[in-house]
C-alpha positions as CSV (number, residue, x, y, z in Angstrom):
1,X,129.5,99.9,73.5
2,X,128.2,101.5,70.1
3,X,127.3,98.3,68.6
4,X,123.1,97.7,68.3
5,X,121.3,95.8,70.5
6,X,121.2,91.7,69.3
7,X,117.7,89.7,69.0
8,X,119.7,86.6,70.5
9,X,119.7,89.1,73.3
10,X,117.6,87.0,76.3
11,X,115.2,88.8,78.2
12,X,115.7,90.4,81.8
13,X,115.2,87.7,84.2
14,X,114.6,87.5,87.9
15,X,118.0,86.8,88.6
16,X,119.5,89.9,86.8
17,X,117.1,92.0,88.6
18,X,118.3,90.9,91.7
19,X,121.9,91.8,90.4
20,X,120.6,95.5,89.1
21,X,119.3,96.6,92.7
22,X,122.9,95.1,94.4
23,X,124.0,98.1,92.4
24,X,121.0,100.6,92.8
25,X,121.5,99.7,96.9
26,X,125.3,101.2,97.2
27,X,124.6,104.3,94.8
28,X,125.3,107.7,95.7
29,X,123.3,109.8,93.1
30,X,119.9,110.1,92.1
31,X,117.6,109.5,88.5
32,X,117.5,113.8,88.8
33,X,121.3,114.8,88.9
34,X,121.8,112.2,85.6
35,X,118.9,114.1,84.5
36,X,121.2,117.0,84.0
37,X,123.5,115.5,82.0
38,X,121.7,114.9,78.9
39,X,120.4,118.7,79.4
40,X,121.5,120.8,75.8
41,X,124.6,122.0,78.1
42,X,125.4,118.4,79.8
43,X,128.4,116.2,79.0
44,X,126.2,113.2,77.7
45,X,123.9,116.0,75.4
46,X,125.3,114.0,72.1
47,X,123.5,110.8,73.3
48,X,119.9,112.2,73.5
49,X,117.7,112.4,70.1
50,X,114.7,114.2,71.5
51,X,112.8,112.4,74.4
52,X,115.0,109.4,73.5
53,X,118.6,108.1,74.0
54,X,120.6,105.8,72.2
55,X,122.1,102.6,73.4
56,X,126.0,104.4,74.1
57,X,123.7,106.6,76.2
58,X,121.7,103.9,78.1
59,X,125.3,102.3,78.9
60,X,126.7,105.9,80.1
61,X,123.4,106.6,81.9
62,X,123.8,103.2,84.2
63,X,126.9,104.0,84.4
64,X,127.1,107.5,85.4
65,X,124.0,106.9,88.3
66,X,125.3,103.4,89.3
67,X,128.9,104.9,89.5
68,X,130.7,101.6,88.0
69,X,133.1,101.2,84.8
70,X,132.6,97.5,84.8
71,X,128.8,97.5,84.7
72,X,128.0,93.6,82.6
73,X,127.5,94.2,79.1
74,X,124.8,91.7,78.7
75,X,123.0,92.7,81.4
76,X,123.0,96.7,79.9
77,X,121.8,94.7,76.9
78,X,118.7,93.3,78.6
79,X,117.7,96.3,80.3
80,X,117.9,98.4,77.2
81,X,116.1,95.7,75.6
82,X,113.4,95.6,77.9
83,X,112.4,98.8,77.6
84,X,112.2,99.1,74.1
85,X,109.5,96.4,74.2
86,X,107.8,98.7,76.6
87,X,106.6,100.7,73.5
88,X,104.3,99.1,71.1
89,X,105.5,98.4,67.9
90,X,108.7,100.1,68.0
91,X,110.9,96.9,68.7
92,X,113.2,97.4,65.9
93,X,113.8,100.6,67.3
94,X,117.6,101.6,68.4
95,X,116.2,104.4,70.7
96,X,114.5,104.3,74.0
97,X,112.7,107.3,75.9
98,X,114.8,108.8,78.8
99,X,111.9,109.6,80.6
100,X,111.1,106.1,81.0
101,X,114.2,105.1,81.9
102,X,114.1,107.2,84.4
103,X,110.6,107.0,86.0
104,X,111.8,103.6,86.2
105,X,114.7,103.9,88.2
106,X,113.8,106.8,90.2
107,X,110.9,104.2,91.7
108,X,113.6,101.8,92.8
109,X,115.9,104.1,94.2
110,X,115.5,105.6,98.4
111,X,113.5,108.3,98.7
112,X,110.1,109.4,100.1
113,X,107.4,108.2,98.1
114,X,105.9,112.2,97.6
115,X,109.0,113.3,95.6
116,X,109.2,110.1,93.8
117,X,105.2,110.9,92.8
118,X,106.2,114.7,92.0
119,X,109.2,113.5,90.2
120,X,107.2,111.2,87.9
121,X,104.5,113.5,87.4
122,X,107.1,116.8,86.4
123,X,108.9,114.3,84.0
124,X,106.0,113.2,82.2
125,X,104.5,116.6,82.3
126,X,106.0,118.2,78.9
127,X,104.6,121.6,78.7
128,X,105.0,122.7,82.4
129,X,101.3,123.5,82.9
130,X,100.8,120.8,85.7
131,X,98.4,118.6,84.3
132,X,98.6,115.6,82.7
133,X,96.6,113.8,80.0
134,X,95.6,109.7,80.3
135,X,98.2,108.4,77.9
136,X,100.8,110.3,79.8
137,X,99.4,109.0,83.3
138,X,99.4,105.4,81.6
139,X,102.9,105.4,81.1
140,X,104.0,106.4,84.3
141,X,101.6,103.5,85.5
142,X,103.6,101.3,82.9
143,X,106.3,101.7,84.6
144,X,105.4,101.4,88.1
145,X,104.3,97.7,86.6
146,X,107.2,97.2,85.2
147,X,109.2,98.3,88.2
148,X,106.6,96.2,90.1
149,X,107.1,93.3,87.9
150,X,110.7,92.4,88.9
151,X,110.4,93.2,92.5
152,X,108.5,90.2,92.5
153,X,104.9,91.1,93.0
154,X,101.9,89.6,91.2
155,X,101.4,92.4,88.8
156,X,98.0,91.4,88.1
157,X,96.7,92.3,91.6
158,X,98.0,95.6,91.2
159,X,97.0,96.9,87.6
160,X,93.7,97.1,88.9
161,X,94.7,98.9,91.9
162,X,96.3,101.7,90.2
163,X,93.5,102.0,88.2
164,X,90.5,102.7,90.2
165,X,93.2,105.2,92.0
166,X,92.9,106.5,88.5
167,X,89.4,106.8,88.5
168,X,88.8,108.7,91.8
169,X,91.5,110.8,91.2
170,X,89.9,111.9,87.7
171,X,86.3,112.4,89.6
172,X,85.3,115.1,87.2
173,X,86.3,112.5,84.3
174,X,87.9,115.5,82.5
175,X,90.5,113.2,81.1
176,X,93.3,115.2,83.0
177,X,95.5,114.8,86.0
178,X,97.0,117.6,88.5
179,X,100.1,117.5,89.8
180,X,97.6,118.0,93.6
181,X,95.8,115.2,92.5
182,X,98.0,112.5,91.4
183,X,100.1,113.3,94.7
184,X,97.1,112.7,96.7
185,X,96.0,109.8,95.1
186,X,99.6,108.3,95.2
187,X,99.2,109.3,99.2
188,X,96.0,107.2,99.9
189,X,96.9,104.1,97.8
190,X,98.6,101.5,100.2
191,X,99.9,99.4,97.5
192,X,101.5,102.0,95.5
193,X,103.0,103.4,98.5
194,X,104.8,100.3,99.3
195,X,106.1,99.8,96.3
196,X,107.5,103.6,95.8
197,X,109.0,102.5,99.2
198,X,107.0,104.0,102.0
199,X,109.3,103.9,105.2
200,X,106.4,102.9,107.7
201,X,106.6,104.8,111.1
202,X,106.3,103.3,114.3
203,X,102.8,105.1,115.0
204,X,100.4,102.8,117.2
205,X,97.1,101.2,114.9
206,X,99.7,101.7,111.5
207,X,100.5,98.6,109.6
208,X,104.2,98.0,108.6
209,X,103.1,96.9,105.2
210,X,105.4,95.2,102.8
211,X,104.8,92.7,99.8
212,X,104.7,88.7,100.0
213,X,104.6,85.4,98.8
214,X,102.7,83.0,100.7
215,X,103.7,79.0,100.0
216,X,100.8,77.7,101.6
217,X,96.8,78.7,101.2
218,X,96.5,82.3,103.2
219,X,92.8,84.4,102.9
220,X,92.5,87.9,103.5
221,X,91.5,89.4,106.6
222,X,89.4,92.2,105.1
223,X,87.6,90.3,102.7
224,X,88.0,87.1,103.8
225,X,88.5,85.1,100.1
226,X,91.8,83.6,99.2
227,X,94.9,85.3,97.9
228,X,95.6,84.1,94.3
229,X,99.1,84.0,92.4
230,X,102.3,82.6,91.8
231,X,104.4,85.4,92.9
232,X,103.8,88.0,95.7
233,X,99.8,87.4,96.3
234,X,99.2,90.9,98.8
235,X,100.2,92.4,101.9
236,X,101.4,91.7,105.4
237,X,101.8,93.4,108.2
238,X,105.6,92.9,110.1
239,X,104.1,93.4,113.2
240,X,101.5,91.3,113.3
241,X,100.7,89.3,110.4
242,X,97.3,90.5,109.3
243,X,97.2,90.1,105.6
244,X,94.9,91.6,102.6
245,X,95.0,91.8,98.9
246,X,96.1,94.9,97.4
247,X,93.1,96.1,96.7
248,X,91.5,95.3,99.9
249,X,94.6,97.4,102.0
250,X,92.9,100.6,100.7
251,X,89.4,99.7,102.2
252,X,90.2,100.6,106.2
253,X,91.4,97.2,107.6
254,X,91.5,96.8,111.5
255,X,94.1,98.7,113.1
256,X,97.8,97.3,113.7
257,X,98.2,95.8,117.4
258,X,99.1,98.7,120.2
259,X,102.7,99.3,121.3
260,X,101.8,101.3,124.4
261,X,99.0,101.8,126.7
262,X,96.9,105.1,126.8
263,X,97.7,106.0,130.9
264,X,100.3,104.8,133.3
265,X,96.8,103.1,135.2
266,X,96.7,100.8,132.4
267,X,100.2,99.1,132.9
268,X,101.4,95.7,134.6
269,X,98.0,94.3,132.7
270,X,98.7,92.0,130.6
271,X,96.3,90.9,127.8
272,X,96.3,89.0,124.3
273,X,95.9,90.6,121.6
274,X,94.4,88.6,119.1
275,X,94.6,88.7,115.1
276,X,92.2,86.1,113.0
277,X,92.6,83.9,110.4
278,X,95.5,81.6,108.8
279,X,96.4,79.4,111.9
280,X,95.1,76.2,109.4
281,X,96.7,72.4,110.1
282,X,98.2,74.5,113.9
283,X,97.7,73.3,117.2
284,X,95.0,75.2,119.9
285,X,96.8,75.7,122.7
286,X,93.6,75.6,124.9
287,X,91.9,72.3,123.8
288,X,95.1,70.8,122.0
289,X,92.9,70.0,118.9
290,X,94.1,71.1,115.6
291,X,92.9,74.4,114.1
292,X,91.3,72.9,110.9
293,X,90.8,75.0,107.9
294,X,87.3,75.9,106.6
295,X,88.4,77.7,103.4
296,X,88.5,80.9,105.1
297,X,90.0,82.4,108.3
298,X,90.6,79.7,110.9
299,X,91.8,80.2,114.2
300,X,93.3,83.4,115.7
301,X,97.1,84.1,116.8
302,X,98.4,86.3,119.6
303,X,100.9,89.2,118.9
304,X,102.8,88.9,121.9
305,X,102.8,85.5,123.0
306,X,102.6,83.6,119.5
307,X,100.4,81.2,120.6
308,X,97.0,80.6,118.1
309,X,93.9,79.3,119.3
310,X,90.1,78.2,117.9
311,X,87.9,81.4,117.9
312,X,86.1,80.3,120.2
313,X,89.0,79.1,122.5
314,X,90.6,82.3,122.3
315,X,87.9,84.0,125.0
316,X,88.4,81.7,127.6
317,X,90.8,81.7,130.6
318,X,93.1,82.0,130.7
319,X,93.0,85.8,129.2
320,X,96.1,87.3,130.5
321,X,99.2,86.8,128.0
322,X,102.4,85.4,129.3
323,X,104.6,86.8,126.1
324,X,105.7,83.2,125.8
325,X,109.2,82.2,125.2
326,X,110.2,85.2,124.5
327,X,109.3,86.8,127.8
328,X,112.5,88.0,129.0
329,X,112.9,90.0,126.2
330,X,110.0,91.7,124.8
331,X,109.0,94.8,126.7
332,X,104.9,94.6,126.0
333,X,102.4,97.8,125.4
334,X,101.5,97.4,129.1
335,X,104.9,98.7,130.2
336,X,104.9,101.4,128.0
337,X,102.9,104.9,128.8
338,X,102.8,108.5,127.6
339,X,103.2,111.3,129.8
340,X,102.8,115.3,129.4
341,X,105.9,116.3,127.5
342,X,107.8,118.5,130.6
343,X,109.2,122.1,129.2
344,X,112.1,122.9,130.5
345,X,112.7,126.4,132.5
346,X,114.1,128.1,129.7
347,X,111.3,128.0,127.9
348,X,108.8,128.4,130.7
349,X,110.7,131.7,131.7
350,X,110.0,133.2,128.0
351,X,114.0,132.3,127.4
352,X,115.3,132.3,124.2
353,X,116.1,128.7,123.6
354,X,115.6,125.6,121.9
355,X,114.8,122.3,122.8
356,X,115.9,118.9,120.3
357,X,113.3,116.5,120.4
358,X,114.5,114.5,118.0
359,X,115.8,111.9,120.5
360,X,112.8,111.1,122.1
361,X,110.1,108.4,121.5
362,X,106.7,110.2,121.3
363,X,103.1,109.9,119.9
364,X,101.9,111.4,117.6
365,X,99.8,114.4,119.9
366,X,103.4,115.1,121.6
367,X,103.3,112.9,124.6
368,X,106.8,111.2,125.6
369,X,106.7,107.6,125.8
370,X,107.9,105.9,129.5
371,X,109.5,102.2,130.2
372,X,107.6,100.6,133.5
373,X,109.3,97.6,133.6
374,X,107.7,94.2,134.1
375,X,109.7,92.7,136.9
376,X,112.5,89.7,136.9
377,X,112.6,90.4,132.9
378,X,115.2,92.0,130.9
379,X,114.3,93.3,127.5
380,X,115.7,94.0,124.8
381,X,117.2,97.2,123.0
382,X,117.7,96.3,119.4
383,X,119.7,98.2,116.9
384,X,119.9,97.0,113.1
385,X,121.3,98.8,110.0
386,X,119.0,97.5,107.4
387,X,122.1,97.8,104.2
388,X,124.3,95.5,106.3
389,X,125.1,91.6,105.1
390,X,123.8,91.9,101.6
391,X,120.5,93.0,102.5
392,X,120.3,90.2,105.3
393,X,119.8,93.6,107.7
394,X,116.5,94.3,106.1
395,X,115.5,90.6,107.0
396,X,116.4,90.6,110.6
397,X,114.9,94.3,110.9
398,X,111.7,92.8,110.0
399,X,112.1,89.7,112.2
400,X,112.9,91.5,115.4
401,X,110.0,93.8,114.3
402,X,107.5,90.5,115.0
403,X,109.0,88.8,117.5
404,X,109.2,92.2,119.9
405,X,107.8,94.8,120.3
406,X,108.6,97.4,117.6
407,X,109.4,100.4,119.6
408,X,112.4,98.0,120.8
409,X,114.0,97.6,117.7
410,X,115.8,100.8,115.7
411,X,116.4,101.2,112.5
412,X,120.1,102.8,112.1
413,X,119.3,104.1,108.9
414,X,116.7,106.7,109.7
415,X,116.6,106.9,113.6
416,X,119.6,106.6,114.4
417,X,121.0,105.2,117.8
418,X,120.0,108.5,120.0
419,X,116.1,107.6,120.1
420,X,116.7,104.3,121.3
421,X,119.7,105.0,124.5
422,X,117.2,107.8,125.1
423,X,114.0,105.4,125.7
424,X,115.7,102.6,128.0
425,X,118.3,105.0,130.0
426,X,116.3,105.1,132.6
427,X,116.2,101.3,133.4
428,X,117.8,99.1,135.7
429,X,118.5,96.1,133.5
430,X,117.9,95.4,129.7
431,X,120.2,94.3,127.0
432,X,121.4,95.7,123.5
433,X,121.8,93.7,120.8
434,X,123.7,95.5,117.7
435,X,123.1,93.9,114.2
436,X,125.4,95.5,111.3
437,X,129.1,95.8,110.3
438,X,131.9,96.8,112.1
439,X,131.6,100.4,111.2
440,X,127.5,99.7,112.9
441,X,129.0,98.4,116.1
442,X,131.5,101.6,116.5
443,X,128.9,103.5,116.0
444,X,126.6,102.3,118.7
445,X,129.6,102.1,121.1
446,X,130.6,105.6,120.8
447,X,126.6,106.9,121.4
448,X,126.7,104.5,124.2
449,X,129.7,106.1,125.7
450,X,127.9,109.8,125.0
451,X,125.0,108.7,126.4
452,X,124.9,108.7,130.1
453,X,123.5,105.5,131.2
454,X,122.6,105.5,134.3
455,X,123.3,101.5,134.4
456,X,125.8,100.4,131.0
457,X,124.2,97.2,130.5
458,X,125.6,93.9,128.9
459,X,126.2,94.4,124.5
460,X,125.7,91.8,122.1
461,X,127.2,92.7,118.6
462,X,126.3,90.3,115.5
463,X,128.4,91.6,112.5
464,X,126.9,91.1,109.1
465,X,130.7,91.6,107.9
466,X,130.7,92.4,104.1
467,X,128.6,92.0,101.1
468,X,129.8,88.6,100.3
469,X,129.6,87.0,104.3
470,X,126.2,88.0,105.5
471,X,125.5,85.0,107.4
472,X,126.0,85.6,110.7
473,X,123.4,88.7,110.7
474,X,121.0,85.9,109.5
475,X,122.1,83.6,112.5
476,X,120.4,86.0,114.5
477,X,117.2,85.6,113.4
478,X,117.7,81.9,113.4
479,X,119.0,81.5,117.0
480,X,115.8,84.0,118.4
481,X,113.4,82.2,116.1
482,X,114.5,78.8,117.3
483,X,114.0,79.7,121.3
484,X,110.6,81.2,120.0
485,X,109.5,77.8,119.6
486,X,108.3,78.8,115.9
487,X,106.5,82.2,116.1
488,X,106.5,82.7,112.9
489,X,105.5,79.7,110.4
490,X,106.3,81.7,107.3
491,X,109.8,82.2,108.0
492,X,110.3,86.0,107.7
């Protein structure tokens, strides 16, 4: 694919995007071992004219990382064309710089956000001497927008983001950029983080941040004033729905809602635990009067139970929280405690010996989290491989995330299925519900079968089959969301 790039070319769309990370998502390699190929002594050397490559060696980049022959022409096109208009006045250029092609990518790909901020930063950083000057700084932050841009988000609430980050991090306005302070920046800006993919622990007070639209008027729970845009306005919390602007995510919003009480005295209490704001045209479940909207935050929701309430009706009886329609499944913070971690003889006797703690479910001073079950119920032990269905596993991760409690439900991908059998095999009666592929549900079975339960309780499997049926995976949500008596009135 020698010939030059067209005009008549159209411009990447939304829709090719979409396309471009179906590819990126079943990729083996990453931006760095491509890298090496257009090194002096790399197979694809020919196709790289100083920083930049030609368009033979966009195609052979794409389709060296992507690992496909058959990669669309037209779409190569677009992309190629896109980012030659990333450079002022050079489109009539047949070149475009490899670095940004590959800041770009490298920001869409898995990975912990610190290397992908160390990557960017040794890639822009020509001479080695770990620092950085503004222009190069501004065009890694070009293409963190322009990575931004087709991931749906409103880039204008996030230009402005990145640059005060810019601004503190320069404190000594020396013009220049360590590699220390550019990763520390990157580290303490919320927005940035979720867009270079932070993969949010379950750690109690820690929002599970991700980007999205809002169809209907929503204000931020920081600052109180509405969120603006067409596309993806700010961020909201999976777990319990509180939502900022960008900017406003980096100013210490209220802690995310507990998972687990502080001492076993505290369990069999049950409490709501209230969030403010965006109930507007909702019912009160205490006075039965709708929540009416005074162009700000109106109302307040419960975490557990779903149900939303006037402020004022939300401190009156009753105050205990019945985990609503849901109850039967969701194992709430008050039957969850930490005790003293217990170290085995082997180590007490001064032993050589180690002991794996990967497998159990701890906070973060150590402590082992304990099930105390909340009588005649039977929660729910919820596994989901987020790459299953086409992506629909992401979706469902998130909804079981809301609708229990998230120390109930596993992600496959970086847990595992140990942490999970290891939490609930102590109890008497709970369920497990497996969301993924066939290869998913063997999976699960076979820990199940290593595990030693003390009781094998009853399995639910929803198969996401493959990449072109993913709707029963999305049935799940569906069918919990619908005996949930609408929990969530966005839909996610």
């Amino acid at each position: 694919m020698s010939s030059p790039t067209h005009p008549e070319v159209k411009e990447l769309n939304p829709v090719d995007f979409i396309q471009l990370q179906h590819y990126i998502e079943y990729c083996r390699l990453k931006v760095k071992d491509v890298l090496r190929e257009f090194d002096a002594d790399g197979r694809l050397a020919s196709h790289r004219h100083g920083e930049c490559i030609d368009e033979e060696g966009f195609r052979l980049f794409l389709k060296t990382y992507l690992e496909v022959e058959d990669f669309p022409v037209d779409l190569c096109q677009r992309l190629f064309l896109s980012f030659q208009n990333s450079e002022p006045g050079k489109e009539d250029a047949k070149e475009v710089f490899l670095k940004d092609v590959s800041c770009y990518f490298s920001l869409l790909e898995d990975g912990q956000p610190r290397d992908k901020l160390e990557f960017a930063f040794k890639l822009y950083d020509r001479d080695g001497n770990g620092v950085l000057d503004s222009s190069e700084v501004d065009r890694i932050i070009a293409q963190m927008m322009h990575a931004a841009d087709y991931l749906g988000w409103d880039v204008s609430e996030l230009r402005p983001v990145l640059k005060d980050m810019m601004t503190a991090i320069d404190a000594d306005s020396s013009g220049t950029v360590s590699l220390d302070e550019w990763v520390e920046g990157g580290m303490n800006n919320v927005p940035l983080l979720v867009l270079l993919g932070l993969k949010m622990t379950q750690q109690d007070g820690q929002h599970l941040w991700r980007m999205k639209h809002f169809n209907k008027p929503v204000y931020c729970n920081v600052c109180q004033s509405m969120l603006l845009g067409l596309r993806k306005q700010g961020l909201c919390c999976t777990c319990c729905k509180y939502t900022v602007h960008g900017r406003c995510a980096n100013r210490n919003p209220a802690p995310c809602t507990r998972t687990y009480v502080k001492s076993k005295k505290e369990t069999g209490v049950p409490a709501h635990d209230w969030v403010s704001g965006n109930c507007d045209s909702r019912k009160c479940e205490k006075c039965q009067k709708k929540i009416k909207s005074l162009q700000g935050l109106t109302g307040k929701h419960c975490v557990w139970c779903h149900s939303m309430r006037h402020d004022e009706c939300a401190d009156q009886e009753p105050t205990e929280c019945s985990c609503g329609a849901l109850r039967d499944h969701i194992l709430p913070p008050w039957a969850i405690y930490p005790v003293i971690k217990e170290r085995p003889n082997i180590v007490k006797n001064g032993c050589s010996g180690s002991v794996d703690d990967s497998e159990l479910n701890t906070t973060p001073d150590g402590q082992v989290l304990q099930i105390s079950p909340v009588e005649n119920t039977h929660p729910l032990l919820v596994f989901v491989n987020p790459k299953s269905g086409g992506k629909q596993g992401e979706r469902v991760l998130h909804k079981f995330q809301y609708l229990l409690n998230p120390r109930q439900v596993n992600n496959l991908i970086t847990d595992g299925p140990g942490p999970g059998l290891s939490f609930f095999k102590t109890l008497q009666n709970y369920r497990i519900l497996v969301c993924g592929g066939d290869g998913t549900v063997g999976w699960i079975l076979d820990a199940i079968d290593k595990a030693n339960l003390v009781v094998r309780p009853p399995r639910r499997c929803a198969s996401s089959g493959d990449r072109k049926r993913p709707r029963s995976l999305s049935a799940v949500g569906g069918r919990v969301r619908r005996r949930g008596s609408d929990p969530d009135p966005e839909g996610h």
